[in-house]
C-alpha positions in Angstrom: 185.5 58.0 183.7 188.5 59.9 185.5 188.0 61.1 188.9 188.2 64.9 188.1 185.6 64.6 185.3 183.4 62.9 187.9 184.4 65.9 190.4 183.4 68.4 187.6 180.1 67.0 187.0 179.1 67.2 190.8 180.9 70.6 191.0 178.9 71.9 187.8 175.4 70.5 189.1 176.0 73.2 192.1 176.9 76.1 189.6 173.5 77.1 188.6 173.4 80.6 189.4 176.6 81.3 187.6 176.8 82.8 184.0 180.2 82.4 183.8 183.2 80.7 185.6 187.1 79.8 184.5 188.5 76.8 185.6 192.3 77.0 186.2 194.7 74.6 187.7 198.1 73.5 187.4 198.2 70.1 185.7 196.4 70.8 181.9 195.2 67.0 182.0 193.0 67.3 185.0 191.8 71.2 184.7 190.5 70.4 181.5 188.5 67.1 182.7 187.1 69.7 185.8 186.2 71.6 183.2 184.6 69.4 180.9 182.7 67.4 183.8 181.2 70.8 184.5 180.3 71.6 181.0 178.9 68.5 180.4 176.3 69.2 183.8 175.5 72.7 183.2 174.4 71.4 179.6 171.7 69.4 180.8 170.1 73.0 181.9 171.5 75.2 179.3 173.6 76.1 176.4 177.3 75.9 177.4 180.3 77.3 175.5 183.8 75.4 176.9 187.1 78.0 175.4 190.5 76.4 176.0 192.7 79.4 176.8 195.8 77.2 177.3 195.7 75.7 173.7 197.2 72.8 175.4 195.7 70.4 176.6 194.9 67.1 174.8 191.7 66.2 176.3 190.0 68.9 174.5 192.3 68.1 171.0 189.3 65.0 170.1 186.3 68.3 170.4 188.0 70.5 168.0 185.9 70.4 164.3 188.2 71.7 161.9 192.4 72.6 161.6 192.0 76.3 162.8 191.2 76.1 166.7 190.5 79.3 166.8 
């Protein structure tokens, strides 16, 4: 497990009275793991819907279903 998707999973455990949040950073790599360790704890309690506005970022490229990420 990276560090950053460890950081989002203790960050997202703390987010509980949030409906909504964007994650945004810098390096794609680690903004996406942030953001996926913080889906991935806020999912334990609800329904979570993870958008990649950057289009970018690998990490997420093994998630999407079909040919048309949109």
């Amino acid at each position: 497990m990276s560090r950053w998707l460890a950081e989002g999973r203790v960050l997202g455990k703390s987010l509980r009275r949030f409906h909504a949040i964007v994650v945004a950073g810098s390096d794609l790599e680690a903004t996406a793991e942030v953001a996926l360790g913080i889906a991935e704890a806020q999912s334990n309690e609800r329904k979570v819907i993870l958008g990649d506005l950057m289009a970018n970022a690998a990490r997420f490229g093994p998630l999407v279903g079909d040919e048309d990420p949109h």
